[in-house]
C-alpha positions as CSV (number, residue, x, y, z in Angstrom):
1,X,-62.2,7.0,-9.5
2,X,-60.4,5.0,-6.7
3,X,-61.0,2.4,-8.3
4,X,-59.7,2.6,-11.9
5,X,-56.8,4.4,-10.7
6,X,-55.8,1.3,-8.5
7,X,-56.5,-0.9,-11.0
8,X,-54.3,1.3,-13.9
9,X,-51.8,2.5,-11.5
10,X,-51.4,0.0,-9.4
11,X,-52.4,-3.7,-11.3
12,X,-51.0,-1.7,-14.6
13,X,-54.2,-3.1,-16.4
14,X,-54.3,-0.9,-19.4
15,X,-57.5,1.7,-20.2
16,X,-59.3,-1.1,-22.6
17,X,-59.2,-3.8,-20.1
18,X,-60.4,-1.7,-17.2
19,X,-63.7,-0.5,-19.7
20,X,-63.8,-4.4,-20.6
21,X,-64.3,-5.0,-17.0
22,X,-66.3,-2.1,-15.6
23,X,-68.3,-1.9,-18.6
24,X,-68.3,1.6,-19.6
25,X,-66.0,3.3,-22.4
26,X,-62.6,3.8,-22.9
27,X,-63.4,7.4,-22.7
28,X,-65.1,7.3,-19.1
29,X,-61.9,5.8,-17.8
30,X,-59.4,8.2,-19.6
31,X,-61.4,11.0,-17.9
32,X,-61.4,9.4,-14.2
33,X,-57.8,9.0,-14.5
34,X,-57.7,12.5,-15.0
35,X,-60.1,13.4,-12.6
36,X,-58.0,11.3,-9.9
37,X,-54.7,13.4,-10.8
38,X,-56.4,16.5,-10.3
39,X,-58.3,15.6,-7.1
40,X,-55.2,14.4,-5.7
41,X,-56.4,10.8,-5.8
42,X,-53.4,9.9,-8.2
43,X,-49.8,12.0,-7.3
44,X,-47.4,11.5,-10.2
45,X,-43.6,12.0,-9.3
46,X,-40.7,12.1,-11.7
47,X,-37.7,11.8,-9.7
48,X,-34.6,14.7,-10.7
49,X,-31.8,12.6,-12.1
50,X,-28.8,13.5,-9.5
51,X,-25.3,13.1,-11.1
52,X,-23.2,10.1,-9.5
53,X,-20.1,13.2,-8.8
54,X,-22.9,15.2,-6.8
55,X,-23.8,12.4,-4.8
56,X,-19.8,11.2,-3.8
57,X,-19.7,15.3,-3.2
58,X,-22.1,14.7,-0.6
59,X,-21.5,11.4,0.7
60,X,-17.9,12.6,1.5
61,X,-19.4,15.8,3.2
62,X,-21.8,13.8,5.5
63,X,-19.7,11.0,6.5
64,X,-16.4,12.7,6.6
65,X,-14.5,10.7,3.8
66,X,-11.4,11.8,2.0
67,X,-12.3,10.9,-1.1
68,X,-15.5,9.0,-2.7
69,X,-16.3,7.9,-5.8
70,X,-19.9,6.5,-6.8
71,X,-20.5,5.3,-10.5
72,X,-23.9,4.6,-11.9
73,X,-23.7,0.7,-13.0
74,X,-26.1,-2.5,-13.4
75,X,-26.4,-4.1,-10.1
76,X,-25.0,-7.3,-11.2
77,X,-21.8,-5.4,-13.0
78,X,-21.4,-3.1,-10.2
79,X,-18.4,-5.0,-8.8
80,X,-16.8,-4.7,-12.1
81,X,-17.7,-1.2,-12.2
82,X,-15.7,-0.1,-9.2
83,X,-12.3,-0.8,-11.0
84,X,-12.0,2.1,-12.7
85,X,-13.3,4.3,-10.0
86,X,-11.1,3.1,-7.5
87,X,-7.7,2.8,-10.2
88,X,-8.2,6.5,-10.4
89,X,-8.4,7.3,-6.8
90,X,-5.0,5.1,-6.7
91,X,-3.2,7.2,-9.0
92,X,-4.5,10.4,-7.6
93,X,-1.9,9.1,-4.2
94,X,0.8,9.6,-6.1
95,X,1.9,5.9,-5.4
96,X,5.5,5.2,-6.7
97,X,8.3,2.8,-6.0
98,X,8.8,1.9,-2.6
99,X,5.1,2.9,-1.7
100,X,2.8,0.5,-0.3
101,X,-0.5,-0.9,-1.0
102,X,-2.2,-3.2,1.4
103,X,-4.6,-5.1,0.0
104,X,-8.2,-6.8,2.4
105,X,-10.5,-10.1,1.5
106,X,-14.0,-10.3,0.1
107,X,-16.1,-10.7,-2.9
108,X,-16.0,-6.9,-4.0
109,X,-12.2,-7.0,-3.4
110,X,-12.0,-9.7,-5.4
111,X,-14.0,-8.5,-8.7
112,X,-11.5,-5.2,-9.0
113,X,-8.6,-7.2,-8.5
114,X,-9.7,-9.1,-11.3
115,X,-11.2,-6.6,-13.2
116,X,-7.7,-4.8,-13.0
117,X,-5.6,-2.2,-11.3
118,X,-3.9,0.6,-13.3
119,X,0.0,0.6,-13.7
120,X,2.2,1.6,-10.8
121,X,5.6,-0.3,-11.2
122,X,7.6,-0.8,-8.2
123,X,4.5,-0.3,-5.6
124,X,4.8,-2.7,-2.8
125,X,1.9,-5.0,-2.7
126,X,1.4,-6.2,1.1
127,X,-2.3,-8.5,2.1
128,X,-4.1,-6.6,5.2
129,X,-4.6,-10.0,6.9
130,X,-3.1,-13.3,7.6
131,X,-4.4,-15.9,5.6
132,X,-8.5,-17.6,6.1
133,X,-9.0,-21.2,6.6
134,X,-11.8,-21.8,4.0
135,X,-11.7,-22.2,-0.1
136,X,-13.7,-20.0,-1.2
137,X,-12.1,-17.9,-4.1
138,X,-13.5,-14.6,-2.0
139,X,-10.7,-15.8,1.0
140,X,-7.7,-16.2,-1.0
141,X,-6.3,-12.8,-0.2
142,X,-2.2,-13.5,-0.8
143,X,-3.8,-14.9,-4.5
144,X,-5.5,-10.6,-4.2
145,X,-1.9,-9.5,-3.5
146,X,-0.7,-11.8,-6.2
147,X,-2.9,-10.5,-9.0
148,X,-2.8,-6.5,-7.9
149,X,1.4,-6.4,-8.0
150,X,0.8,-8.1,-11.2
151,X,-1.8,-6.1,-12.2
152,X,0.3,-2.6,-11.3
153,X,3.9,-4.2,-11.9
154,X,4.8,-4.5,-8.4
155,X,6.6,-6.2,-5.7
156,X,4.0,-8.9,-3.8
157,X,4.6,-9.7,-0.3
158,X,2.8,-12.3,1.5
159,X,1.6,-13.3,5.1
160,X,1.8,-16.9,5.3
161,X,0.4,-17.2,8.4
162,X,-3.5,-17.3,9.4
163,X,-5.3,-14.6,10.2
164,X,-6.3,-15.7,14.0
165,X,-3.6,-18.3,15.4
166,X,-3.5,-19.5,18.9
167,X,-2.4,-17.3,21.3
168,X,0.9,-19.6,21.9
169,X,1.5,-19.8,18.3
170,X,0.9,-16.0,17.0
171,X,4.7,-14.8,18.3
172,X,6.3,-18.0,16.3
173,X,4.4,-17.0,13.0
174,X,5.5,-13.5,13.4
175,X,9.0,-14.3,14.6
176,X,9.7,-16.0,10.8
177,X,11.6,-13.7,9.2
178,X,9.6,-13.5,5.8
179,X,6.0,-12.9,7.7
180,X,7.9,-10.1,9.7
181,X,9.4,-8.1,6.9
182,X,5.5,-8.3,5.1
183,X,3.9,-7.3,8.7
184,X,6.9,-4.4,8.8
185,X,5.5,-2.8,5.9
186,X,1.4,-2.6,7.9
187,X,3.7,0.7,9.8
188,X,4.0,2.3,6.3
189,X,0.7,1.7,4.3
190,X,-0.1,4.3,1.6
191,X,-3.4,3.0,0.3
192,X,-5.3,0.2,2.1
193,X,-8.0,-1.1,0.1
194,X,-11.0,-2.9,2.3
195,X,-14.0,-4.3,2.2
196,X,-16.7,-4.3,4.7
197,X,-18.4,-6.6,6.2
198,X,-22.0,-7.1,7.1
199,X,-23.3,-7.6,10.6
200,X,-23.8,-11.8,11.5
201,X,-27.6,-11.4,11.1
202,X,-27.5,-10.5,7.9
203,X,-24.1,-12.6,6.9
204,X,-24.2,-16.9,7.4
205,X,-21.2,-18.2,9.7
206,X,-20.1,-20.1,6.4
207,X,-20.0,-16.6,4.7
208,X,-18.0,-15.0,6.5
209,X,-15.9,-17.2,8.5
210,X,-17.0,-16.2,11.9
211,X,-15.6,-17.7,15.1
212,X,-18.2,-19.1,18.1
213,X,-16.9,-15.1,19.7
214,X,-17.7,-13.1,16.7
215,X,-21.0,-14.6,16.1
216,X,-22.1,-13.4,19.7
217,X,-21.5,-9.4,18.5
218,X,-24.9,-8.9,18.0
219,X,-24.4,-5.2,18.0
220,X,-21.8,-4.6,15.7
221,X,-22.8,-2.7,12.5
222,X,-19.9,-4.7,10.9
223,X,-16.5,-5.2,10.6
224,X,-13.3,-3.8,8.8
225,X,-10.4,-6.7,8.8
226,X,-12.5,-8.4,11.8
227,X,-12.8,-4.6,13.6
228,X,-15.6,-4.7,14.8
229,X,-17.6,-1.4,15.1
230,X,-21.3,-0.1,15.9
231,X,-23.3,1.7,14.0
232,X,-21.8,4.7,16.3
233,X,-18.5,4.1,15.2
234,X,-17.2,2.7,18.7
235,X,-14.9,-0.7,18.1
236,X,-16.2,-4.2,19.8
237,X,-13.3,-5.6,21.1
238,X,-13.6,-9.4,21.2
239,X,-12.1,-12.5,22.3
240,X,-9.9,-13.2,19.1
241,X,-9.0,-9.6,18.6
242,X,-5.9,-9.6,20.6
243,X,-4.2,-12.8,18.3
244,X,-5.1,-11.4,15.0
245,X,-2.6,-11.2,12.5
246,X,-4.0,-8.0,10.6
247,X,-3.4,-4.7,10.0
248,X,-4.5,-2.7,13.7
249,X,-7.0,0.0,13.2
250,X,-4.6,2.6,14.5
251,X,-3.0,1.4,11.2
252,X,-5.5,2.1,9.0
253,X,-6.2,5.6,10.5
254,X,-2.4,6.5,9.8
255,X,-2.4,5.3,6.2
256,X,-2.6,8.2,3.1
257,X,-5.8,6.7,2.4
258,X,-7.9,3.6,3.7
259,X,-10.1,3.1,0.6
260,X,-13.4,0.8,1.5
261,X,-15.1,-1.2,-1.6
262,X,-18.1,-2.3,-0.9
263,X,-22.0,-2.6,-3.0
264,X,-25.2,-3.3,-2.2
265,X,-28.1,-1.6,-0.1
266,X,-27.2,-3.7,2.8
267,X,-23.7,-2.8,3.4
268,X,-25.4,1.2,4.3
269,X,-25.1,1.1,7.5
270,X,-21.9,-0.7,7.7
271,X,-20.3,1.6,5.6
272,X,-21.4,4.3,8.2
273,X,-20.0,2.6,11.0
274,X,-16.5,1.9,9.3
275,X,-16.4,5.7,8.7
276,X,-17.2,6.8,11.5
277,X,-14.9,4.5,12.9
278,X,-11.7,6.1,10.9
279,X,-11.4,2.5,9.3
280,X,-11.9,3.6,6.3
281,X,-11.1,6.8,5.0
282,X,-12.7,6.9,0.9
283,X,-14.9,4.8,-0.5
284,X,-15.7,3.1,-4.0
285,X,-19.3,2.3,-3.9
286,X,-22.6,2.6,-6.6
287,X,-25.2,5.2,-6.7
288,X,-27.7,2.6,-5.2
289,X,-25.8,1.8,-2.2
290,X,-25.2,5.4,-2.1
291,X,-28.6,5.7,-2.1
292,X,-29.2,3.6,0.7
293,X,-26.2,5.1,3.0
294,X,-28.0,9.2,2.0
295,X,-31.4,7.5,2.9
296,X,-29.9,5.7,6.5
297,X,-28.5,9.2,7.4
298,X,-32.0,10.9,7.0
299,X,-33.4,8.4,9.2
300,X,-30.7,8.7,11.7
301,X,-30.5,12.4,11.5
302,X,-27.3,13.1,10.8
């Protein structure tokens, strides 16, 4: 019985071809298959399909989120997917004229500002972060700003300044009077929408544009903007932190809503961290990250 129902369940070699190669009937497998499911050999499970609005419900509850929205999409359109999700959560803010939407870097920020944002003419459109020395399209976070004001008919504002300048050179860049009236509007935030990084094991120095310092936080869960937390919550305060040009954390906490985008099993326990650090405050995720982040609480225990 062990046997057949290894080599059916487990090889998926159909009933003919075991009897082929154990030399017995078609019939004699059928009933050792059925022998195994009734001796407890075999154990058959057909999972309860849980509805993506259930499992936001209780992804908010456990990780004490504002908001969250999970949709049930392919894998490789999930990016794509989150558009929509997170458009409505948008509009649900109330943003108007004069409101303000900061906008963070990364390849999930990327696909839904491309995908498209719904239309909210007049909202100020501000980036999170100075700008990143590499040229990867996933970087280019004024060209984010660019296509969401577009996107929702609103006012862009950009940082041209880089995201981690010298320490003698920061109070220049933010003395220029166009980079100061952008940075102005990090104090009034409605909507921040992030993405969150992976931890350095898991993320190559040439992904994710790491200094020599960040690389050495081998404990940090991840990082929101290059806030570092731990899976606890607690921010990792580093060498560069004190010259970035980025919205503060205290920042994000004080915005309406700090909306996180992120896919991918992977990104579970970051996504815990961030909310446990207040960085973000909602999130736009799939049901298989989801998943992941429901399954990393179990094991924790929370």
């Amino acid at each position: 019985m062990h046997t057949v129902a290894k080599l059916h369940y487990e090889a998926e070699l159909s009933q003919v071809m075991i009897a082929k190669q154990l030399g017995v009937s078609t019939a004699t497998i059928s009933r050792l298959l059925q022998r195994a499911r009734a001796e407890g050999i075999v154990r058959i499970e057909v999972r309860d399909l849980v509805a993506p609005d259930t499992v936001g419900q209780r992804l908010a509850e456990r990780l004490g989120l504002r908001r969250v929205q999970v949709i049930d999409a392919p894998a490789a359109n999930a990016g794509m997917a989150l558009a929509s999700p997170l458009g409505a959560m948008i509009r649900a803010e109330g943003l108007g004229p004069g409101s303000v939407l900061a906008v963070g870097w990364g390849r999930a920020i990327r696909t839904v500002m491309e995908t498209g944002l719904p239309q909210i003419p007049g909202v100020l459109v501000v980036p999170a972060t100075g700008g990143l020395q590499q040229q990867a399209a996933h970087f280019q976070i004024n060209e984010f700003v660019r296509i969401a004001a577009d996107s929702l008919g609103g006012v862009p504002y950009f940082v041209h300044a880089p995201y981690l300048p010298s320490a003698e050179a920061r109070p220049s860049f933010l003395a220029d009077p166009a980079i100061r009236e952008s940075v102005a509007l990090w104090d009034k935030i409605d909507v921040a929408i992030v993405g969150v990084g992976l931890p350095h094991a898991l993320n190559a120095p040439e992904a994710s544009v790491a200094t020599a310092s960040e690389q050495l936080l081998v404990g940090a869960a991840g990082d929101v903007i290059r806030h570092y937390f731990d899976t606890a919550g607690n921010l990792i305060v580093w060498e560069g932190e004190a010259r970035l040009i980025a919205v503060s954390p205290a920042q994000l906490r004080a915005a309406k809503l700090s909306i996180g985008v992120a896919t991918g099993e992977a990104k579970a326990v970051p996504i815990i961290g961030a909310a446990r650090a207040g960085l973000i405050t909602a999130l736009v995720t799939d049901l298989r990250t989801a998943g992941a982040i429901l399954a990393e609480l179990d094991r924790q225990g929370v």
